[in-house]
N, C-alpha and C positions, 0 to 999 in steps of 0.2 A: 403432578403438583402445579398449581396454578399460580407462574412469577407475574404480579403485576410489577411496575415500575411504580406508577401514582394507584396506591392501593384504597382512593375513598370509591364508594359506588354510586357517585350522584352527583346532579352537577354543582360545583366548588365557586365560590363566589371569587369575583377577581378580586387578587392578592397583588401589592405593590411590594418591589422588592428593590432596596435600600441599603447601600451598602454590605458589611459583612455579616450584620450582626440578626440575620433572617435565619431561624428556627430550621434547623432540618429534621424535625419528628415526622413531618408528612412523610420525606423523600427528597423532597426539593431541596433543590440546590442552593448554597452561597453566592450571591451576588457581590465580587470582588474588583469591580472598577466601579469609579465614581458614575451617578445616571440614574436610572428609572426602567425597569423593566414590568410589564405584565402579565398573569399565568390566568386562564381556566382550563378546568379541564371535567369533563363528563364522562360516562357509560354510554359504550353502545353496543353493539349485537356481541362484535367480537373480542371487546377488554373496553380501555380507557380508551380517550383521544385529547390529548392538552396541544393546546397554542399559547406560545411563549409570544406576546407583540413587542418588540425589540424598538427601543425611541435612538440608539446609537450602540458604536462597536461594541462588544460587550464579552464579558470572560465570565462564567459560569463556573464554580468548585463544586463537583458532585461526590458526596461522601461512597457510594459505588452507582452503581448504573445494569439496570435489568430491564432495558425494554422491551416487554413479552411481545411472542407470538399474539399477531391482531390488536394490538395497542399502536397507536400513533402519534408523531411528536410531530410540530409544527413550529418553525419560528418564520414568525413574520415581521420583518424589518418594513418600518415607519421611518424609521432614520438610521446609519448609520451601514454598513454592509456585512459583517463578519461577526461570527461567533465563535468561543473557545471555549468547549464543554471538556473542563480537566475532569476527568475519570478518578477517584481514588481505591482504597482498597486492594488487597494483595493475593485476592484467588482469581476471577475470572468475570471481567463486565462485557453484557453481552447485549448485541443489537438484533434484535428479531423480529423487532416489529418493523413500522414504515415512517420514515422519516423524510420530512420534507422542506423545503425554505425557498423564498427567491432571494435569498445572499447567501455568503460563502461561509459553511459547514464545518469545525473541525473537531474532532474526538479523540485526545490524547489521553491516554494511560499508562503512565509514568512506571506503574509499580506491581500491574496487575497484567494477565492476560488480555485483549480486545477479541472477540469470537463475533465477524457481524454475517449472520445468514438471512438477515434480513433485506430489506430495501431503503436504498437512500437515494435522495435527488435535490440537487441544488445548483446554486449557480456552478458552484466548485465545492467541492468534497477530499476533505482529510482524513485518515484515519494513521492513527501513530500506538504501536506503544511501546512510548519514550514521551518523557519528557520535554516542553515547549518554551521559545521565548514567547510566550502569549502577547504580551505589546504591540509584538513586531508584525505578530500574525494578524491582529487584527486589524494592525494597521494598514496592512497589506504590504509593509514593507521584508527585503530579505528578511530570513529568519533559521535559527539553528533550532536541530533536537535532539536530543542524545540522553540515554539509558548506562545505569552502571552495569560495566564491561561484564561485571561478575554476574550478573543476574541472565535468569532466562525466559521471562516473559519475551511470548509473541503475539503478533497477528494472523489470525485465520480472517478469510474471505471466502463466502460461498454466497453470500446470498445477491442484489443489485447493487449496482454505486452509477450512480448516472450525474457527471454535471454535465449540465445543459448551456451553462454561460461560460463556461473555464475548464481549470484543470483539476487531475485526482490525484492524487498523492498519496500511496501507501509504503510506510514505513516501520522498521520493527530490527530489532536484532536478529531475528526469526518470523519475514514475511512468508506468507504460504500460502496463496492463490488457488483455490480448488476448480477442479473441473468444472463444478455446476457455476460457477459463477460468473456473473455479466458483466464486464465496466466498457463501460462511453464515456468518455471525454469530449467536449467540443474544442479544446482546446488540446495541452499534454496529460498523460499520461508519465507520471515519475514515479519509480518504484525502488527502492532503496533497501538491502539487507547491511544495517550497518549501527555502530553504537554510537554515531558521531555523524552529523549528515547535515549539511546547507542547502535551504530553496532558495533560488531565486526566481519569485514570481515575474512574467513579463520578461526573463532575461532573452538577449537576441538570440545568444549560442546557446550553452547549454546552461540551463535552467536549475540543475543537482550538483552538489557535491558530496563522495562519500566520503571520507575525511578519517575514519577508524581502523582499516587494514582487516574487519574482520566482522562477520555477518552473512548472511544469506539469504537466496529468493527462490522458491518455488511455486510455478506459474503453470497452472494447467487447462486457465480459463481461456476466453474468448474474450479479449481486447483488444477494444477500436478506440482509437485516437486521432487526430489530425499529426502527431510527433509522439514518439515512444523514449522514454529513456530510462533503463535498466541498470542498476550500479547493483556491488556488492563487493565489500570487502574479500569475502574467499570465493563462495559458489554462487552459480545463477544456474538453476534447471530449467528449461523452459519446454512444455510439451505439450501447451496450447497453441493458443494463435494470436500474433500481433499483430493487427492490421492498422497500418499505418494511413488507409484512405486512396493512397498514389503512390504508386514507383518513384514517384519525387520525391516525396516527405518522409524523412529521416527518421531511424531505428538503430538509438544506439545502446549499448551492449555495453557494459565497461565492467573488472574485478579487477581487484588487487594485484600487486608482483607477486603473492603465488597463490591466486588462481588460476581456473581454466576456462575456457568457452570451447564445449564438446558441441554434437551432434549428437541426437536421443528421440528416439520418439516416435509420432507420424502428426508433427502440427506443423503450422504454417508462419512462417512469418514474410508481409509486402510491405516491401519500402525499401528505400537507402540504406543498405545498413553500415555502422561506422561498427570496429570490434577495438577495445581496447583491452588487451591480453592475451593469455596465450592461449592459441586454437590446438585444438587437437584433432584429430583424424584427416592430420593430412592438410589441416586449413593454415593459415598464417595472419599472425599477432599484427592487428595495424594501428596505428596509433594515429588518431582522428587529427592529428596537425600535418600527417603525411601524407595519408592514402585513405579512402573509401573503398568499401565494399560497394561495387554500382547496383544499380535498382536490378531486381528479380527478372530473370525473364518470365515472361508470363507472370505467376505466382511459384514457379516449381525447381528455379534454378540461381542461383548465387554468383557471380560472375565477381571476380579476384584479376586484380589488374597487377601487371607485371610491376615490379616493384626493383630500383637499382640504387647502387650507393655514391656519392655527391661523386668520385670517380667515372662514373659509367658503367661501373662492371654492374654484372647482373648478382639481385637477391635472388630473385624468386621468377620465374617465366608465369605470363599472366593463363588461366586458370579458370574453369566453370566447372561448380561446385553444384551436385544433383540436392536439390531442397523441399524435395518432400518433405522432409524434417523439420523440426525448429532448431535456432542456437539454444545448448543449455550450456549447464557447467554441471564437476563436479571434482570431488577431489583425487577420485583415483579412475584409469578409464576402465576400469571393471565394473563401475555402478551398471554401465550401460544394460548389462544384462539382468539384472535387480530390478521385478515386480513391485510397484505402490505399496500392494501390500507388504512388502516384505519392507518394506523404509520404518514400520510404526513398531521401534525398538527401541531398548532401552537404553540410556544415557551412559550405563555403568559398564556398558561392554566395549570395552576398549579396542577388541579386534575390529571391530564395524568401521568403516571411513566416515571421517568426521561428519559428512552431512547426515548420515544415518543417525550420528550419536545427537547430534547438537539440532537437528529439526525440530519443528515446531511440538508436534506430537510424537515423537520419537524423543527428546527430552524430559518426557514423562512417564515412558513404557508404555505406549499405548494410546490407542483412540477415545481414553475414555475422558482427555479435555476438551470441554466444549459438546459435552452432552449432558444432556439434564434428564 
């Protein structure tokens, strides 16, 4: 089946878009902040290609969103920096094709699945699904997101996400980071399993807040960043690679009061790492206002600094931790021996530990969301 997104086959004359009150029979979106935006869009070998010329910030309401394999979006700011392309719809919008912009990108879907195996690049690049203060976003000022607690739309990632001038930011009740997939950041990297979650772009410390007590991250990609930062109200598996750039630059790790941060895997994580909660296999819980985890040796080893209490007695004797591994989490430490494949299970089986039950495709019974 062949999904276009912009389903005309010729090239479309440039359309002015005015307020709210713009027609979506094409496909096109709602133009929901005061302003002027531009659209064409043409055929060519492999689908459409539309360029949106953007004259300021601008918030876009898209009734759903399917941009096919070999179709490409394009915004191009003339004025203004940022874009909020609110997703609607409540099965599954998807980014397949190639998406491009020199300003900051952002793609919430509040109500529906987000599946992007496509490629994206921008200054900085969003992807959420959860709902947005869009205002805030575009203004570039902090900004909150958050999904009802009940629901279980997520995010999958397999395909590129590159900002090139800033940071990426994926967030979802159920983020889920696949192997095949690429992120660069020039900036951070903030990743967030949570129903309640704060950015603060530009912040000196930390940049995320996960604010809901419950949510999850599974990472199996290959991410580079200048700073990493990894929250999640209960679990964070991680069994790709975070590469931080330098033994300097900071890799933090944070769940809930009762999450865990295990070992799993054969990935890598370089940099500083800061852990807030509780480690398992032997590690120990630091909490970023006390104590760091120091930079890697090489890339292959975790070195844990002895830790004592405002007394002087000893916590813990300081400690080098072998890191072939990545940090992950999970809910019980039995997962460790649990096959990928064996994660894509159904919802309804209560025996399974909660990440099994409540993951992204594993909340559906199976691989078959996010295939077409």
């Amino acid at each position: 089946m062949n999904h276009l997104l912009f389903p005309l086959g010729r090239i479309l004359p440039v359309c002015l878009l005015v307020g709210s009150g713009f027609s979506q029979e094409l496909g096109f979106p709602v133009l929901s902040t005061p302003g002027t935006a531009t659209w064409a869009t043409e055929a060519t070998a492999t689908g459409n290609r539309t360029v949106f010329t953007i004259t300021g910030n601008t918030v876009l309401d898209w009734e759903s969103f399917d941009l096919a394999t070999g179709s490409e979006l394009v915004f191009d700011f003339l004025g203004g920096e940022s874009v909020a392309n609110i997703l609607g719809g409540s099965g599954v919008n998807f980014i397949s094709g190639t998406v491009s912009s020199n300003g900051a990108v952002g793609f919430f879907s509040p109500s529906a699945d987000l599946v992007v195996d496509g490629s994206i690049t921008a200054k900085s690049v969003t992807l959420a699904a959860m709902d947005v203060d869009a205002a805030a976003f575009v203004a570039g000022d902090s900004y909150t997101m958050s999904v009802d607690p009940g629901g279980w739309n997520g995010l999958a990632v397999s395909g590129q996400v590159v900002a090139d001038a800033g940071d990426v930011v994926l967030a979802s009740r159920f983020t889920d980071v696949s192997g095949s997939a690429k992120i660069d950041a020039s900036g951070t990297l903030k990743m967030a399993g949570s129903t309640d979650v704060a950015i603060h772009p530009g912040a000196a410390d930390r940049g995320m807040e996960e604010r809901s007590g419950s949510g999850f991250v599974l990472h199996l990609a290959d991410s580079r960043a200048s700073r990493i930062e990894v929250a999640a109200g209960r679990e964070i598996a991680h069994r790709g690679s975070f590469d931080a750039g330098s033994p300097e630059n900071r890799i933090f790790l944070e769940v809930g009061s009762d999450g865990k941060i295990l070992r799993e895997g054969n990935g890598l994580t370089v940099g500083r790492v800061v852990m807030n909660g509780e480690y398992e296999d032997g590690g120990l819980g630091l909490d970023p206002n006390e104590g760091d985890a120091a930079a890697a040796v090489g890339s292959s080893t975790l070195k844990i600094p002895a830790l004592k209490r405002p007394d002087g007695s000893a916590v813990s004797t300081e400690r080098t931790v072998v890191h072939e591994v990545p940090m992950s989490a999970t809910a019980e430490s039995g997962r460790d021996a649990i096959l990928p494949e064996a994660r894509l299970v159904a919802r309804d089986k209560p025996e399974k530990p909660m990440f099994l039950r409540a993951s992204f495709f594993g909340m559906r019974g199976g691989s078959q969301v996010g295939k077409r």
